[in-house]
N, C-alpha and C positions, 0 to 999 in steps of 0.2 A: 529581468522578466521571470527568473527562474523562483525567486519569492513569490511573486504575483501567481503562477502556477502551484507553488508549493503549498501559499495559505490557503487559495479560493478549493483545491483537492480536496484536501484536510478539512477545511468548513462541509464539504459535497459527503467525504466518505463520512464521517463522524454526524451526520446526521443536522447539522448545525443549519443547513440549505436542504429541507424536505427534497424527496421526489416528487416531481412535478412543480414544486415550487418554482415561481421566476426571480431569478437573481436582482440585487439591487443593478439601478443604470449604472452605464460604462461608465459616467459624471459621480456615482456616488460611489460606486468601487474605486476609481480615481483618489479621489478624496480622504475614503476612508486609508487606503493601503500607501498614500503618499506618493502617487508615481504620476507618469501623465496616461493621457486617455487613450493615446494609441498603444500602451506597452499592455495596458487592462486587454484592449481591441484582440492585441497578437497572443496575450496569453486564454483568451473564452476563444482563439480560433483552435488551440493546443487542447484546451478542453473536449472541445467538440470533438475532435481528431480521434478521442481518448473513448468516446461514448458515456462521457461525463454529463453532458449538456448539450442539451437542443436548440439552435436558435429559430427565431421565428421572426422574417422580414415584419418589421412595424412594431411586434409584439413584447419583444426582449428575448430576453435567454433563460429557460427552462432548464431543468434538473431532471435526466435521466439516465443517474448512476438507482440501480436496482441492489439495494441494502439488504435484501434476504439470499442476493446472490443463486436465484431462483431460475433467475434468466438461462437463454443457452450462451455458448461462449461465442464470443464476438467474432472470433476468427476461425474460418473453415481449419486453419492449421490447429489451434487450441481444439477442437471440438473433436481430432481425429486422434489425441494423444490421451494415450492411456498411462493410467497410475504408476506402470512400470518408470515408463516414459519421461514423464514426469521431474519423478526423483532423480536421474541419470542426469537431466537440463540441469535440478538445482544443485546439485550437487557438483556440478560444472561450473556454472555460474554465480553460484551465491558467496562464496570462500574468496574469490576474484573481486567479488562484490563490495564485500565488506573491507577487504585489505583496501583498495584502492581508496571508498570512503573514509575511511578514517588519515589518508594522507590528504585529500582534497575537498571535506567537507565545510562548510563555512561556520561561522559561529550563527549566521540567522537559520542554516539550514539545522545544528543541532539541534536549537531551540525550538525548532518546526519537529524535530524527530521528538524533543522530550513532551511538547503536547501531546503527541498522541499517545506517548506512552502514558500520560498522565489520564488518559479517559481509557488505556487499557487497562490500569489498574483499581479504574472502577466500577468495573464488571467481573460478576463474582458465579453469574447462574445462567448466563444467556450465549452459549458459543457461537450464534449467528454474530452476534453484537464485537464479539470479541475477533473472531476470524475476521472479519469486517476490516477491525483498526489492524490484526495482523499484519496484511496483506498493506494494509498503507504508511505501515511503521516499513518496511523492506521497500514500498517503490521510491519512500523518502530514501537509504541506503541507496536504492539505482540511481536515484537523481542526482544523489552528491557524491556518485562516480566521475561526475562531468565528462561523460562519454555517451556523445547521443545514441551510438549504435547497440552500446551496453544496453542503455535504458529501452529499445524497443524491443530487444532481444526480451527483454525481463517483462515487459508487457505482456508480451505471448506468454511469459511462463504464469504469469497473475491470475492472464485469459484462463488457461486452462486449470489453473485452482481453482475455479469459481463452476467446475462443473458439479452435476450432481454427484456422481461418486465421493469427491471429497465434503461438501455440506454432508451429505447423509450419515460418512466416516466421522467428522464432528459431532454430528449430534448423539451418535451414540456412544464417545470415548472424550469429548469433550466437559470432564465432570467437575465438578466447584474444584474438586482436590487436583485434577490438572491443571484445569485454570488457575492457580494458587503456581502451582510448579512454572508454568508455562510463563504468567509476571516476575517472577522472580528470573527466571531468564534474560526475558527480555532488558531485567532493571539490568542487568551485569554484560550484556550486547552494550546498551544505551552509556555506563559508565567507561567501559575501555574504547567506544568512539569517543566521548567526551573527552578523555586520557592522550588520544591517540594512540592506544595500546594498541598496535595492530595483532601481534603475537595473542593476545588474552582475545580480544573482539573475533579472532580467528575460528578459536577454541569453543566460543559462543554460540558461534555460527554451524559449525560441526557438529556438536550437540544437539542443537535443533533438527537438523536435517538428517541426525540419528533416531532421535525421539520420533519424528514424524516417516520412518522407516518403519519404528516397530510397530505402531499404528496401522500401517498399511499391511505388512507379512501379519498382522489377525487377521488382518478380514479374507486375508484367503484360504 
């Protein structure tokens, strides 16, 4: 089920499945993804769960992931942590993250992580567009922790990226020449999981969450 969650996300965050858009039937997502119809059923109830998707008795199931990330945050816990706050979880959390993924990640899940890295390197001017896939290149990394408690832990921390403070802190430091820096990062995250280089994928990981430290000490 965890591919079934993995692709239908990725098709939702990457824009592939509009907002508001209704998804194909349980019958032809079945089909299409090769599974049977109840694994489709339990992975659109995980969606829902996620604030991915809406379902509507009769209607099908709708798409209401908010792609400008404009929205407030889903959870009263996400909504009451600040910037400081923040950094302190990822920086907890994400190092932990990455080691474990690269010992338990699958080959379907890599290939899941290298799509999206592959539509984040082609965005070149739009840091909505691009923070977007960031955020769903890392919950692909929580995912193939294969630790459910990890992954809800990481949820919150997603939640609370998605507040205004950080959009705002993107769009104004999010520039072509970061974005340039920022892919190339992430291609050298994507190659040492692929590697299984836990030590270098580590290192990666660090980086980022330094980069996106000094980010944050401007704006104060």
């Amino acid at each position: 089920m965890k591919y079934v969650i993995e692709t239908l996300s990725t098709r939702i965050v990457t824009q592939e499945y509009a907002t508001e858009e209704r998804l194909p039937s349980e019958r032809q997502l079945a089909q299409d993804l090769g599974v049977a119809r109840n694994t489709v059923r339990e992975a659109l109830d995980h969606l829902e769960t996620r604030g991915l998707i809406r379902r509507r008795a009769g209607s099908g199931s709708f798409v209401t992931y908010d792609p400008d990330g404009q929205g407030e945050a889903l959870s009263p816990v996400a909504a009451e942590t600040g910037p400081l706050q923040l950094q302190v979880m990822r920086g907890i959390l994400e190092p932990e993250m990455v080691r474990l993924a690269v010992i338990n990640m699958s080959p379907k899940q890599i290939e899941a992580l290298s799509v999206v890295l592959s539509k984040m390197e082609t965005i070149h001017v739009d840091p909505t567009a691009f923070v977007r896939l960031e955020e769903e290149f890392h919950r692909l990394i929580a995912e193939g922790t294969g630790n459910p408690l990890l992954v809800a832990c990481y949820n919150l921390v997603l939640d609370a990226r998605r507040q205004s403070f950080r959009a705002a802190m993107y769009r104004r430091h999010l520039t072509p020449a970061r974005i340039a820096i920022y892919q190339h990062g992430y291609n050298g995250l994507f190659n040492a999981i692929a590697a299984r280089d836990i030590e270098e994928a580590s290192e990666f990981m660090k980086l980022a969450l330094i980069e996106d430290q000094r980010l944050l000490l401007q704006e104060e």
